[in-house]
Biopython code that builds the backbone (N, CA, C, O; Angstrom):
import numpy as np
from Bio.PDB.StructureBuilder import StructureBuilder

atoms = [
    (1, "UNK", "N", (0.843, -1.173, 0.000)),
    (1, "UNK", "CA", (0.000, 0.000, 0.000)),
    (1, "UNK", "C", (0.885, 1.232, 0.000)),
    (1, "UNK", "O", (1.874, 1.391, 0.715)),
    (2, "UNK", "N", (0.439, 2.021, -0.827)),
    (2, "UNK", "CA", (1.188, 3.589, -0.993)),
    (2, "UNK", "C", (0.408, 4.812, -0.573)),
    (2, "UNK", "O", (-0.671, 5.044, -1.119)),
    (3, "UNK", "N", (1.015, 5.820, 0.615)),
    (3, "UNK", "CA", (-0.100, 6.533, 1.070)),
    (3, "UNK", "C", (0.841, 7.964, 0.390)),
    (3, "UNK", "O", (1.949, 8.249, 0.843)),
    (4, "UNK", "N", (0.195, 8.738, -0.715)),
    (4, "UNK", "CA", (0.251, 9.843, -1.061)),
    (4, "UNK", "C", (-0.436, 11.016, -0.282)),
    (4, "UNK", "O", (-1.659, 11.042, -0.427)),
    (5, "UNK", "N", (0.066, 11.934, 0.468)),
    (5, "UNK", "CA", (-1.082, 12.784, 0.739)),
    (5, "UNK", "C", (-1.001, 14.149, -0.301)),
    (5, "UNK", "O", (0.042, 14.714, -0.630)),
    (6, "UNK", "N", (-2.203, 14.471, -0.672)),
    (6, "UNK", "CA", (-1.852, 15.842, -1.444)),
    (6, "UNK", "C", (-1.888, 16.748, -1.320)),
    (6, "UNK", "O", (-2.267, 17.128, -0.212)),
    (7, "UNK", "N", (-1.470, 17.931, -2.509)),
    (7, "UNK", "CA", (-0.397, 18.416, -2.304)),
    (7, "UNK", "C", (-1.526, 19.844, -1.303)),
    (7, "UNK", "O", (-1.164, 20.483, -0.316)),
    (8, "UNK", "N", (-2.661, 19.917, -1.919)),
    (8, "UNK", "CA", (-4.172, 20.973, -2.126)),
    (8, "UNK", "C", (-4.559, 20.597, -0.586)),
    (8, "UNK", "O", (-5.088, 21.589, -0.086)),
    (9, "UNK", "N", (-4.486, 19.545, 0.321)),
    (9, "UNK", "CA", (-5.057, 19.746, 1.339)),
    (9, "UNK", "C", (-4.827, 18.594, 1.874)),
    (9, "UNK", "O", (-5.134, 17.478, 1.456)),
    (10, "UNK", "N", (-4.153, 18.970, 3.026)),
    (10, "UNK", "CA", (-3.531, 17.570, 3.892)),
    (10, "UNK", "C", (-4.394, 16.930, 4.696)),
    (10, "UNK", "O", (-3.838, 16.254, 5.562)),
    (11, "UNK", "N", (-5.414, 16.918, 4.701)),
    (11, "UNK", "CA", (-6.526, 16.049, 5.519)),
    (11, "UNK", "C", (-6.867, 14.876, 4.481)),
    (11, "UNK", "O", (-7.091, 13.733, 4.881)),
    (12, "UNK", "N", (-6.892, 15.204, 3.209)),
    (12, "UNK", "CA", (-7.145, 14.268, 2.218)),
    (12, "UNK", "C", (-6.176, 13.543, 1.760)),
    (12, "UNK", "O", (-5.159, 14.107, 1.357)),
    (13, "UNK", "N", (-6.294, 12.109, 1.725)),
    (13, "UNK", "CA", (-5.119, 11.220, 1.513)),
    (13, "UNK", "C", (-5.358, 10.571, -0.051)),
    (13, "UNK", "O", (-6.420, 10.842, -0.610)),
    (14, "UNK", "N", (-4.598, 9.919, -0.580)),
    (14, "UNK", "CA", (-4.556, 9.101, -1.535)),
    (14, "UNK", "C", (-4.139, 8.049, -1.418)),
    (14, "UNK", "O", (-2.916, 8.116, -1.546)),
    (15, "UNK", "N", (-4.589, 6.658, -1.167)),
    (15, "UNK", "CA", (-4.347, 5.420, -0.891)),
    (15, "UNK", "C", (-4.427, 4.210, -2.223)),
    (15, "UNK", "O", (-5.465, 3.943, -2.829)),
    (16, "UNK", "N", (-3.254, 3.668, -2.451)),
    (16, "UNK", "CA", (-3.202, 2.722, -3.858)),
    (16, "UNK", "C", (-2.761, 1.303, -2.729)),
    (16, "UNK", "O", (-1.738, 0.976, -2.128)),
    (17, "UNK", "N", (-4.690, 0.521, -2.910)),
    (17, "UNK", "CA", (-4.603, -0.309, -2.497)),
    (17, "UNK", "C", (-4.988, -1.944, -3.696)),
    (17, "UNK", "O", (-5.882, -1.964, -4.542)),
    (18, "UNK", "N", (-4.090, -3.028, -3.412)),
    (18, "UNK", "CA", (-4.430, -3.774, -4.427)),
    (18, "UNK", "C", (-5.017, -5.113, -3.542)),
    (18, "UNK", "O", (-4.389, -5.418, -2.529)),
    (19, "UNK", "N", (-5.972, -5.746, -3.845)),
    (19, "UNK", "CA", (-6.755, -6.785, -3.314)),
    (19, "UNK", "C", (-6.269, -7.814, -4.017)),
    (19, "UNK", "O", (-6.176, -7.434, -5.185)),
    (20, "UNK", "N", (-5.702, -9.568, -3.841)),
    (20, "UNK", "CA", (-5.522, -10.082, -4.522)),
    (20, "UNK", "C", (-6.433, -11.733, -4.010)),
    (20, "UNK", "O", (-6.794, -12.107, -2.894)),
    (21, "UNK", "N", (-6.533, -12.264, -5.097)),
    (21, "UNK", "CA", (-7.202, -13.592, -4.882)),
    (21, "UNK", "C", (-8.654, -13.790, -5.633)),
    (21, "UNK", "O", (-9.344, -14.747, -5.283)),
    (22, "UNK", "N", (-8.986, -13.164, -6.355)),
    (22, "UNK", "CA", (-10.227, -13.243, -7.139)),
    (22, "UNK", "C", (-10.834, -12.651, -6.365)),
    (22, "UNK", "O", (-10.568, -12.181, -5.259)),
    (23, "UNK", "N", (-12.356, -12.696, -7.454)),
    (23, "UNK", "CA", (-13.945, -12.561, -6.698)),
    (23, "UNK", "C", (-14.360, -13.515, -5.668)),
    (23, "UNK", "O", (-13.945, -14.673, -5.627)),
    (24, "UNK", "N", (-14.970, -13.138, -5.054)),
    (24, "UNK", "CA", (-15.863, -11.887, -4.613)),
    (24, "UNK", "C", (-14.728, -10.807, -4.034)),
    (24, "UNK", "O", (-13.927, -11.134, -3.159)),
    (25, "UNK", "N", (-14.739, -10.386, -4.224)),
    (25, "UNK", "CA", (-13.783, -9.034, -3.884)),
    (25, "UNK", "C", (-14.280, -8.601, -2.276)),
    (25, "UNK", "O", (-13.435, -8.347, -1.417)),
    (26, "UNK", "N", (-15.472, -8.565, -2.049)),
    (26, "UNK", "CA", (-15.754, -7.971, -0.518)),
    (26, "UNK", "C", (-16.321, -6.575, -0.261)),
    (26, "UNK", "O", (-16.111, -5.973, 0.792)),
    (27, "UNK", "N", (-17.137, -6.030, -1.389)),
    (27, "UNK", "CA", (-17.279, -4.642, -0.878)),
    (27, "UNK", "C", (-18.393, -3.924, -2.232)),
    (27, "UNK", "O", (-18.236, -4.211, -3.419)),
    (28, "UNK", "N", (-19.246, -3.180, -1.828)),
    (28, "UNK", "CA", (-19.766, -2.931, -2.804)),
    (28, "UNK", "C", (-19.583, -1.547, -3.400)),
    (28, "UNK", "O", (-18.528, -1.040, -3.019)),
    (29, "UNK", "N", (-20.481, -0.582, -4.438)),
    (29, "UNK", "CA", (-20.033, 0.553, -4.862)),
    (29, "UNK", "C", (-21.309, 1.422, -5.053)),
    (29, "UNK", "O", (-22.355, 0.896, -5.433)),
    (30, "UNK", "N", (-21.222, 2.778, -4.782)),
    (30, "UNK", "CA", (-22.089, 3.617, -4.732)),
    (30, "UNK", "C", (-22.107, 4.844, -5.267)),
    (30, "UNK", "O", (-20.932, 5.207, -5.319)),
    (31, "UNK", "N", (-22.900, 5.785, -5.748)),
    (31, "UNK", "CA", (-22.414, 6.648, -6.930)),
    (31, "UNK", "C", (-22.036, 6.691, -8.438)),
    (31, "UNK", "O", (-22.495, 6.035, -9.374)),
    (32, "UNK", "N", (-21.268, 7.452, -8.416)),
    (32, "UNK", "CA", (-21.037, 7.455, -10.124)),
    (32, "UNK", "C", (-21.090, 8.874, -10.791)),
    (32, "UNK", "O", (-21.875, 9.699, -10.323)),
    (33, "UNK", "N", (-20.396, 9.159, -11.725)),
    (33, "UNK", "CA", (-20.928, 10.397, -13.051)),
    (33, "UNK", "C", (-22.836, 10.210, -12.798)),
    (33, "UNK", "O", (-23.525, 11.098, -12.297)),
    (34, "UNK", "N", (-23.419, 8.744, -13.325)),
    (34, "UNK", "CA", (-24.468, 9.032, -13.824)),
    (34, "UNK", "C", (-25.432, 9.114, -12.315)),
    (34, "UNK", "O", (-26.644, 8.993, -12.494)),
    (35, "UNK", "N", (-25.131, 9.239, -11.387)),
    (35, "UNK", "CA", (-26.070, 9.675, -10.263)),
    (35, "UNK", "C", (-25.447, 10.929, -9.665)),
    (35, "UNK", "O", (-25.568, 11.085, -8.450)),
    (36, "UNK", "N", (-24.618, 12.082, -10.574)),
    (36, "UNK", "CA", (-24.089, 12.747, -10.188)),
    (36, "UNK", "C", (-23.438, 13.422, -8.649)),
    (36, "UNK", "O", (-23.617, 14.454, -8.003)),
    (37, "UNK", "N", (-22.687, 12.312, -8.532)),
    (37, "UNK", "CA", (-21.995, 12.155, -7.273)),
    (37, "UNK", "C", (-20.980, 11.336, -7.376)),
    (37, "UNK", "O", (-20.946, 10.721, -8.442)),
    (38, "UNK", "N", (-19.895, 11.058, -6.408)),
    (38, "UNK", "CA", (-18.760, 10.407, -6.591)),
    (38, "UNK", "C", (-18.627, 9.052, -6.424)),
    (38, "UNK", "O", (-18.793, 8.770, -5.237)),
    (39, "UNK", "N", (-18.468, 8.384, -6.900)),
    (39, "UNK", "CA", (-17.875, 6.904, -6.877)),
    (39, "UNK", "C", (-17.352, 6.531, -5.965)),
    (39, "UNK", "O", (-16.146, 6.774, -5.934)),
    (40, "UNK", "N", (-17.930, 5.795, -4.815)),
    (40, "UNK", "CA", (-17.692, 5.679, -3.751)),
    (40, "UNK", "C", (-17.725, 4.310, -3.118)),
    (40, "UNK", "O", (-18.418, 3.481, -3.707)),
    (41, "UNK", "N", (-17.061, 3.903, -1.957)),
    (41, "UNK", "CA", (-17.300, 2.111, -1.335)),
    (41, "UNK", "C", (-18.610, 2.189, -0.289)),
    (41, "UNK", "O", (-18.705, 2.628, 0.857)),
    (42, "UNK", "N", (-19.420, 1.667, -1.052)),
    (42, "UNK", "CA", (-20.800, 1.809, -0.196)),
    (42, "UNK", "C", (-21.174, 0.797, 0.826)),
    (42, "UNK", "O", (-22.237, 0.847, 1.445)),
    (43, "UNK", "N", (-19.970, -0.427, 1.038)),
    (43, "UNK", "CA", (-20.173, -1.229, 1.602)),
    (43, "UNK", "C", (-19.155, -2.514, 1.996)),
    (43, "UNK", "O", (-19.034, -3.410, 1.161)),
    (44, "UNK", "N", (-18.715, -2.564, 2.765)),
    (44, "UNK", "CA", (-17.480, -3.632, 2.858)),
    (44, "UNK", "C", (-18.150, -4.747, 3.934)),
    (44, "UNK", "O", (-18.587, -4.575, 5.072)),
    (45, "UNK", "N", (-18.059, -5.845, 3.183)),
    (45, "UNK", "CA", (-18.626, -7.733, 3.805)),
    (45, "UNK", "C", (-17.216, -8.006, 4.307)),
    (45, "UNK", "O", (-16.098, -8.135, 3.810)),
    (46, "UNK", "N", (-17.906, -8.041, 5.814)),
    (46, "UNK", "CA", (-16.942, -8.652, 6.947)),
    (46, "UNK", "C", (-16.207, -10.136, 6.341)),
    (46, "UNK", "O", (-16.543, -10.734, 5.319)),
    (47, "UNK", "N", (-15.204, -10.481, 7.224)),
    (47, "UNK", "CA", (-13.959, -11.224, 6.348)),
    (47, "UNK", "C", (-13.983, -11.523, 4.979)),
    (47, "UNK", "O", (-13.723, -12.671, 4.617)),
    (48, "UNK", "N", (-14.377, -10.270, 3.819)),
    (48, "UNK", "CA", (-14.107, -10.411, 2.728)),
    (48, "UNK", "C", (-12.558, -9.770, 2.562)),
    (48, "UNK", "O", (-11.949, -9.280, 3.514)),
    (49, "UNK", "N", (-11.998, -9.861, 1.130)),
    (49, "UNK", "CA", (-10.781, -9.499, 1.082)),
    (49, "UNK", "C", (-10.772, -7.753, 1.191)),
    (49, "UNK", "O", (-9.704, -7.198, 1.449)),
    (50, "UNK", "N", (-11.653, -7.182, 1.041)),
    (50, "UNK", "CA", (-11.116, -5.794, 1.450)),
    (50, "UNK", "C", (-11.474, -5.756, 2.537)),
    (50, "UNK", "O", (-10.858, -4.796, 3.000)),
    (51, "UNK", "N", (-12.288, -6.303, 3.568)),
    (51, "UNK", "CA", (-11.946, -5.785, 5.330)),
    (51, "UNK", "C", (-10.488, -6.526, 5.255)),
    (51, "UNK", "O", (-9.532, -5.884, 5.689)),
    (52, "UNK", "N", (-10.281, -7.712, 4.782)),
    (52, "UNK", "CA", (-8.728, -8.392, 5.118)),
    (52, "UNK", "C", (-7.715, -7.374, 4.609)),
    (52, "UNK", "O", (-6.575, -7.499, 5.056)),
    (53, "UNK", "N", (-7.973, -6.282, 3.652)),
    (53, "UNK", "CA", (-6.666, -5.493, 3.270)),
    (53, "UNK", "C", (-6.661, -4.597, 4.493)),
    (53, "UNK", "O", (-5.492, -4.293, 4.733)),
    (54, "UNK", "N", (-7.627, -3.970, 5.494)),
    (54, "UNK", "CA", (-7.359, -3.264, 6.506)),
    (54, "UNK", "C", (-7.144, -1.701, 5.896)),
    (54, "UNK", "O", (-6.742, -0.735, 6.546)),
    (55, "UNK", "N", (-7.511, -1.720, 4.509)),
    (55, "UNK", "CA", (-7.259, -0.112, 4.171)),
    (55, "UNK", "C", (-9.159, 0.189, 3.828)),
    (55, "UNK", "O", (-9.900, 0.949, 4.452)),
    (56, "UNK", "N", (-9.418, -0.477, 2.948)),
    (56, "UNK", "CA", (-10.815, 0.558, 2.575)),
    (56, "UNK", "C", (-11.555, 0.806, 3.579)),
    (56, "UNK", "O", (-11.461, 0.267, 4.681)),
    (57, "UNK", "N", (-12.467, 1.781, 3.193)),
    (57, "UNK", "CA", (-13.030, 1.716, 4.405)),
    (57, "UNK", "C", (-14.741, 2.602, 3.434)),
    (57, "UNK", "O", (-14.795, 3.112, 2.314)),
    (58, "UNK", "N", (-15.682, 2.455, 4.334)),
    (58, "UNK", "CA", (-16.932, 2.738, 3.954)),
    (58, "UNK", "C", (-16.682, 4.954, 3.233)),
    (58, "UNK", "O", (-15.882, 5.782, 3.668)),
    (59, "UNK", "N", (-17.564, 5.101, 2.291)),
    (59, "UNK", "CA", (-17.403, 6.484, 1.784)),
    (59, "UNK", "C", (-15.670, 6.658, 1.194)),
    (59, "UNK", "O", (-15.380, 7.841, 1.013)),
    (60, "UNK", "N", (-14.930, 6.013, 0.993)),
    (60, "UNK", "CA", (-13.522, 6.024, 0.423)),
    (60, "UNK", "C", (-14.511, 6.801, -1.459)),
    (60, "UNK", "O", (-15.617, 6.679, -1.985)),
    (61, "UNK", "N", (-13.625, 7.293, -1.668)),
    (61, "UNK", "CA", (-13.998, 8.294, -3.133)),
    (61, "UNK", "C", (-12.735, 6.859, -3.818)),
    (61, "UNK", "O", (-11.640, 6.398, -3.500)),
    (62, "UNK", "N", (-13.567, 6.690, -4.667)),
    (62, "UNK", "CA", (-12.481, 5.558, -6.149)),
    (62, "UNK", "C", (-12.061, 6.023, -7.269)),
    (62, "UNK", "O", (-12.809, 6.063, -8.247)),
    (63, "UNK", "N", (-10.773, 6.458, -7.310)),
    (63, "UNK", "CA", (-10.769, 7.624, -8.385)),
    (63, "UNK", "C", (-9.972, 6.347, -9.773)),
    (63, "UNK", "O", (-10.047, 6.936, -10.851)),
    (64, "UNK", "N", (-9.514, 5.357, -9.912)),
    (64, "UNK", "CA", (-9.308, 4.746, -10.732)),
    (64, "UNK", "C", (-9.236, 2.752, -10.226)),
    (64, "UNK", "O", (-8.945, 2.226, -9.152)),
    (65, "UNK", "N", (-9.567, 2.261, -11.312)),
    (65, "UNK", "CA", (-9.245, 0.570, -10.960)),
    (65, "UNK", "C", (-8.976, 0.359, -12.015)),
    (65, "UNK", "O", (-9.478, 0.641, -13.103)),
    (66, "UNK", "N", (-7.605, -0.500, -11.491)),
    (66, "UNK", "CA", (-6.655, -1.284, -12.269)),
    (66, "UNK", "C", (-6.124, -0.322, -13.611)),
    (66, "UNK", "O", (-6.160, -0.620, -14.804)),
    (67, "UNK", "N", (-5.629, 0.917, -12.972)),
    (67, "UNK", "CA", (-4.925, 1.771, -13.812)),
    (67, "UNK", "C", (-5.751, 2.621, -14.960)),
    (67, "UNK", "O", (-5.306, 3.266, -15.909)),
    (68, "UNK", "N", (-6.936, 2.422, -14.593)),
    (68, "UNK", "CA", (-8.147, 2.835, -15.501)),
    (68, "UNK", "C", (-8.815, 4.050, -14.635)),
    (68, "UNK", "O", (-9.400, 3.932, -13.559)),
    (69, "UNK", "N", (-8.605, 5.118, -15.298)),
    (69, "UNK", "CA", (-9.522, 6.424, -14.137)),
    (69, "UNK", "C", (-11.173, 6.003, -14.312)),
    (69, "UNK", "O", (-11.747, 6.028, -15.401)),
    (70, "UNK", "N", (-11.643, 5.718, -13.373)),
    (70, "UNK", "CA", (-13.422, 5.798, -13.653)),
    (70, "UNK", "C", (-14.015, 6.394, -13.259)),
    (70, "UNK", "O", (-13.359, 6.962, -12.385)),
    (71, "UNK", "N", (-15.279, 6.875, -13.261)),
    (71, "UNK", "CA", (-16.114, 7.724, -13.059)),
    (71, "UNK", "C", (-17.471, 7.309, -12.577)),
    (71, "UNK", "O", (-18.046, 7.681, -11.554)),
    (72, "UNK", "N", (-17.877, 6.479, -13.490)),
    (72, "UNK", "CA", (-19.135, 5.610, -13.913)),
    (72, "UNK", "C", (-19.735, 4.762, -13.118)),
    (72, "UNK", "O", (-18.924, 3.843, -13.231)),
    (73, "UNK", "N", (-20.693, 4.279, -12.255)),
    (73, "UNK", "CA", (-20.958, 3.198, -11.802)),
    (73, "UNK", "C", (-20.779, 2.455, -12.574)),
    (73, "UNK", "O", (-19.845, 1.689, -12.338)),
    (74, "UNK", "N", (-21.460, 2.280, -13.758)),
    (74, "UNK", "CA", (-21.324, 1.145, -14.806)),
    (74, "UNK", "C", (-20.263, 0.635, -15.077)),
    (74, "UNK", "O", (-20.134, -0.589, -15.066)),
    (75, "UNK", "N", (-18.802, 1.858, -15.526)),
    (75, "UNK", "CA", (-17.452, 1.398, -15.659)),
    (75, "UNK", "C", (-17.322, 0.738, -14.877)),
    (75, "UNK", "O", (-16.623, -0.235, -15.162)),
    (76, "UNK", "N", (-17.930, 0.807, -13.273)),
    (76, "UNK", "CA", (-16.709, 0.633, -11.948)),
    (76, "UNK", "C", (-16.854, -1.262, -12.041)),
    (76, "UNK", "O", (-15.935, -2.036, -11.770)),
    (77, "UNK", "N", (-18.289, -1.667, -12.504)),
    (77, "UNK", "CA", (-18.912, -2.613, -11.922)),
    (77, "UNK", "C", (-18.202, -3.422, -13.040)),
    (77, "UNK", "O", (-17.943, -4.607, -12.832)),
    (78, "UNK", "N", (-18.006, -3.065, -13.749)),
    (78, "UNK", "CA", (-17.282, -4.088, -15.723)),
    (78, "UNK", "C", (-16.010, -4.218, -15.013)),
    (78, "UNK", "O", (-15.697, -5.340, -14.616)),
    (79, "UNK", "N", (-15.120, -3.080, -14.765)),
    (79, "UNK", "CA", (-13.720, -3.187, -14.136)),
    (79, "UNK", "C", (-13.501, -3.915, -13.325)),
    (79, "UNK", "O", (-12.391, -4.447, -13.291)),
    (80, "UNK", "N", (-14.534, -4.229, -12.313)),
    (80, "UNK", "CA", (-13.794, -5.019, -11.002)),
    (80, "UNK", "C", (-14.506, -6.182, -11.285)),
    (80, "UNK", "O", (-14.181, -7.124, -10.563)),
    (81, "UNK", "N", (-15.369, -6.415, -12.100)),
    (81, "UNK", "CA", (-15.699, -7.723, -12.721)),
    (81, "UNK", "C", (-14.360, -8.255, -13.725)),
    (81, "UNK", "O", (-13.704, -9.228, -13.355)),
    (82, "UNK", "N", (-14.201, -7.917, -14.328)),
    (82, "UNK", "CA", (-13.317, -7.914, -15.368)),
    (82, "UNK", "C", (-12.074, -8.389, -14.677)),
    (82, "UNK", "O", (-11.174, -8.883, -15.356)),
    (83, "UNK", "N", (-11.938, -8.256, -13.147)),
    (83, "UNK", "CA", (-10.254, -8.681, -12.718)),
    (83, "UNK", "C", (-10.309, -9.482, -12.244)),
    (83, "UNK", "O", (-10.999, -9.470, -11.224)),
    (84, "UNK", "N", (-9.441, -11.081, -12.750)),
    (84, "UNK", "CA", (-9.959, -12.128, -12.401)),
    (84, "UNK", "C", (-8.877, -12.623, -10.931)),
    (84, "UNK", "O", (-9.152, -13.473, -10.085)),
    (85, "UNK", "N", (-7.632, -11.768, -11.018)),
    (85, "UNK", "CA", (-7.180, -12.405, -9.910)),
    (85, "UNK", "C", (-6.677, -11.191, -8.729)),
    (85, "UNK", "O", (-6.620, -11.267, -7.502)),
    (86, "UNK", "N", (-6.447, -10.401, -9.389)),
    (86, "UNK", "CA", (-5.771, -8.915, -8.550)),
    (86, "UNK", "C", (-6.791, -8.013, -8.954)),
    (86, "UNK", "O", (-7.472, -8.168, -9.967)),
    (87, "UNK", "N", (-6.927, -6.732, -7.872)),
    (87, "UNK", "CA", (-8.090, -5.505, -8.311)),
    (87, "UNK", "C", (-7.212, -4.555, -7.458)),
    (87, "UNK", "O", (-7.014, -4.566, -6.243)),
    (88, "UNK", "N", (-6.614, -3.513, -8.676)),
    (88, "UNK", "CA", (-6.206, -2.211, -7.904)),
    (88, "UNK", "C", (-6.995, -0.760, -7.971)),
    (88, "UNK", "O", (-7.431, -0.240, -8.998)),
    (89, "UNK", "N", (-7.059, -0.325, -6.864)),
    (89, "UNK", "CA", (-7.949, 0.190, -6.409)),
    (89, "UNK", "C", (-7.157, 2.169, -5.850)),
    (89, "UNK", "O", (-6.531, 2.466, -4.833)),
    (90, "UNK", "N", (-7.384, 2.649, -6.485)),
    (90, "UNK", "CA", (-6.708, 4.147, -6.136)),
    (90, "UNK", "C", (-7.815, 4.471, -5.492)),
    (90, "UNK", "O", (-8.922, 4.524, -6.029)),
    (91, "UNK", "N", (-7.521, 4.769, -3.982)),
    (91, "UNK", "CA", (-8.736, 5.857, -3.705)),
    (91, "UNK", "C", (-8.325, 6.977, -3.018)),
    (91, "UNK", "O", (-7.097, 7.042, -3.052)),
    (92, "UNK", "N", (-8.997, 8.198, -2.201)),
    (92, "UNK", "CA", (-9.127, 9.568, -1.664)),
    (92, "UNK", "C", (-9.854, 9.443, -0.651)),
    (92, "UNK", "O", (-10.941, 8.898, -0.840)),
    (93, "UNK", "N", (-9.585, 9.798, 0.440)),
    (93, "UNK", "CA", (-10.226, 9.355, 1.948)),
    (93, "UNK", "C", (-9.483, 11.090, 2.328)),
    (93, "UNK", "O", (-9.569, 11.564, 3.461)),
]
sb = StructureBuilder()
sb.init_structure("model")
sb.init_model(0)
sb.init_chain("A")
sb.init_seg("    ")
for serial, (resi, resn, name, xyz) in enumerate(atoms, 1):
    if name == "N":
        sb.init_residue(resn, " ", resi, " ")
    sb.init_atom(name, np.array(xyz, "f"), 0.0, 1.0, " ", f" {name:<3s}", serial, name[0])
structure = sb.get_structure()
């Protein structure tokens, strides 16, 4: 895990966290461009692999997966479907 803080306001962090071991990944997603609001972790399932990474955490902002900037609910849900063994995960807390 890599903790960037930036540069605009030090309360806000940037965290590049990667989950590995397939689906189910552990966590669900909320927001998007098309509900005009931010892309967000709306939900993390106890001993799934993201409570086991010990970084996400509920309202985390998802600003890209797997090196892909997204925006979209729709993108978010193809992307982390789409990763069959590792899911990296940039977020803003």
């Amino acid at each position: 895990m890599e903790e960037v803080e930036s540069e605009c306001d030090l309360r806000t962090r940037t965290l590049d966290v990667t989950l590995q071991g397939g689906a189910p990944w552990g966590f669900s997603v909320k927001g998007g461009s098309e509900h005009r609001c931010p892309l967000t972790i709306a939900r993390i399932e106890p001993e799934g692999k993201a409570s086991q990474s010990g970084v996400l955490q509920v309202d985390d902002i998802i600003l890209s997966i797997n090196n892909e900037e997204c925006e979209s609910h729709t993108e978010a849900i193809q992307l982390v479907k789409g990763s069959p063994s590792n899911l990296k995960l940039i977020i803003q807390r």
